[in-house]
C-alpha positions as CSV (number, residue, x, y, z in Angstrom):
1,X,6.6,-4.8,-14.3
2,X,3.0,-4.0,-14.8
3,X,0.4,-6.3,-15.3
4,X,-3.0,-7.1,-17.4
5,X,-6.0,-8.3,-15.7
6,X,-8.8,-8.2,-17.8
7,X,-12.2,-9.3,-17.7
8,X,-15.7,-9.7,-19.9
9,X,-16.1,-11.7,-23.0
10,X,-18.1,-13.9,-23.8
11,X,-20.8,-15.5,-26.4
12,X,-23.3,-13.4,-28.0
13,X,-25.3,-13.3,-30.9
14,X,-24.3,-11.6,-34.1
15,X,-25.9,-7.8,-33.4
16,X,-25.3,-8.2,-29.9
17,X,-23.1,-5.9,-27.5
18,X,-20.1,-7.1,-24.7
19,X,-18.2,-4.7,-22.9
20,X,-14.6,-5.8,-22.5
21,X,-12.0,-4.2,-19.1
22,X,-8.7,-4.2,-18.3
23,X,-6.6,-2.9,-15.5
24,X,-2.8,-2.2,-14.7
25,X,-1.6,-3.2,-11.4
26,X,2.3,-3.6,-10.1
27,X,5.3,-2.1,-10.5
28,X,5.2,1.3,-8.6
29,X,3.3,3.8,-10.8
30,X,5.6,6.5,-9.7
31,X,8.4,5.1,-12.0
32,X,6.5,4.5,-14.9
33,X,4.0,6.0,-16.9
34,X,1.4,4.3,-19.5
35,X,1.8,5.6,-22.4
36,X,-0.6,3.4,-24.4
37,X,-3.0,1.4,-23.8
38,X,-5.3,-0.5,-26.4
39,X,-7.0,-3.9,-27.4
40,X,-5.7,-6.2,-30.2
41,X,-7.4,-9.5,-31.3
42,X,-6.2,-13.0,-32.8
43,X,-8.7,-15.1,-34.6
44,X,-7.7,-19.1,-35.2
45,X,-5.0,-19.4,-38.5
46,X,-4.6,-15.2,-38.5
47,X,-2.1,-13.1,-36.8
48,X,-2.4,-10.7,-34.2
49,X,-4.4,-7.0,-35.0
50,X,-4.9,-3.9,-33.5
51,X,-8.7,-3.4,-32.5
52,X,-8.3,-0.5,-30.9
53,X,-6.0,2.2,-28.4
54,X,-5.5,5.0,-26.8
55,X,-2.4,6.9,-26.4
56,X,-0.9,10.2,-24.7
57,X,-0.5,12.2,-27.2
58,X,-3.0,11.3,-30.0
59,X,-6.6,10.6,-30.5
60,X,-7.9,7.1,-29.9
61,X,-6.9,4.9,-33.0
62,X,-9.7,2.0,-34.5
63,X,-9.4,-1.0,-36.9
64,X,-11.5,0.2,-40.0
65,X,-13.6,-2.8,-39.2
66,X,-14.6,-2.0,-36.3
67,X,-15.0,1.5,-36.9
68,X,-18.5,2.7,-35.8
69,X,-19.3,0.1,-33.4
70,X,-16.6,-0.3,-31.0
71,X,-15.8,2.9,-28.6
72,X,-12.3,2.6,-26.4
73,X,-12.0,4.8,-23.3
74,X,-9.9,5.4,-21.0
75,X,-9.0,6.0,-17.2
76,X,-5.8,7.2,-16.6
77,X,-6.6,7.4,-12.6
78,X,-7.4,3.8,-12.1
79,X,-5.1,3.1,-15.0
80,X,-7.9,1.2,-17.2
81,X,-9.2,1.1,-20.4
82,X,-12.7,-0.4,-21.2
83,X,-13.9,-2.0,-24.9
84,X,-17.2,-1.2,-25.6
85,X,-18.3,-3.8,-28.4
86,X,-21.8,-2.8,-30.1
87,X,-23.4,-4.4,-33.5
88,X,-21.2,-7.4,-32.9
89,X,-20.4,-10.0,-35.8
90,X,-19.5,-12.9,-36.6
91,X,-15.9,-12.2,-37.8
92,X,-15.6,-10.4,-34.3
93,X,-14.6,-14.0,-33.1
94,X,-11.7,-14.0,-31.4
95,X,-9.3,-13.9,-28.6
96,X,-8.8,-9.8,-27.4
97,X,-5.5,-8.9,-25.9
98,X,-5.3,-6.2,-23.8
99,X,-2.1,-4.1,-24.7
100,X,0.1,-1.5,-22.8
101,X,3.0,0.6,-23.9
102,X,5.0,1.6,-20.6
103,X,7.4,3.7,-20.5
104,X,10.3,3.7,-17.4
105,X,13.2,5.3,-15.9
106,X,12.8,9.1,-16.1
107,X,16.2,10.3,-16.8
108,X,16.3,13.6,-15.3
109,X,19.2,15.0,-17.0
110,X,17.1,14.4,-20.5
111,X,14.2,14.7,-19.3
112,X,13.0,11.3,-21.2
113,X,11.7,7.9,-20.7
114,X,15.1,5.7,-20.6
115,X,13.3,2.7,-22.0
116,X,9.8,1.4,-22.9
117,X,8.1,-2.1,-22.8
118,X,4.9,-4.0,-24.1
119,X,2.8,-5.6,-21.4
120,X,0.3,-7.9,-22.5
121,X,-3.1,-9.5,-21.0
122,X,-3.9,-13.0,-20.9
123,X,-6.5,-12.8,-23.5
124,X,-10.2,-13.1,-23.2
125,X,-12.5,-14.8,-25.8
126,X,-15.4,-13.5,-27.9
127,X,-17.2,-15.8,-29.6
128,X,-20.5,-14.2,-32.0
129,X,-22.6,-16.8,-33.7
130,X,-25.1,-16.1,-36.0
């Protein structure tokens, strides 16, 4: 299985910047591959939402409301993807979960993924007061 460590967060001021990481570690990398990886958030009382990711075979994907401010990127060598945060506000409160679609199993005969999982971070919190 691989894992989420992530790291950064914090409290800022509303216009202020944080820089959130994450790496994938375990599992052996040779039998999997990452296919996405990507940040969502949960704020108290509302339900999880896509911030922000990166996948294989498509062009990074952003929340509209973020749009402009945050930049995703990607690492596929040290199998990490960083959340730069810029112009911060208020409703940017939240806890960010780092996100990763893994696929495993490479059937040979198909020449396909067999099966594919979501690994999650713990979560880190951003707090922006104004």
């Amino acid at each position: 299985q691989v894992q989420l460590v992530e790291s950064g967060g914090g409290l800022v001021q509303a216009g202020g910047s944080l820089r959130l990481s994450c790496e994938a570690s375990g599992g052996t990398f040779s039998a999997f591959t990452i296919k996405t990886l990507g940040w969502y958030r949960q704020a108290p009382g509302k339900q999880r939402e896509l911030v922000a990711d990166d996948s294989n075979d498509g062009m990074p994907r952003y929340a509209d409301s973020v749009k402009g401010r945050f930049t995703i990127s990607r690492d596929n060598a040290k199998k990490s993807v960083t959340l730069q945060m810029n112009s911060l506000k208020v409703e940017d409160t939240a806890v960010y979960y780092c996100n990763a679609v893994v696929a495993g199993g490479w059937d040979r005969a198909t020449l396909t993924w067999r099966y594919e999982y979501d690994s999650w971070g713990q979560g880190t919190q951003v707090t922006v007061s104004s």
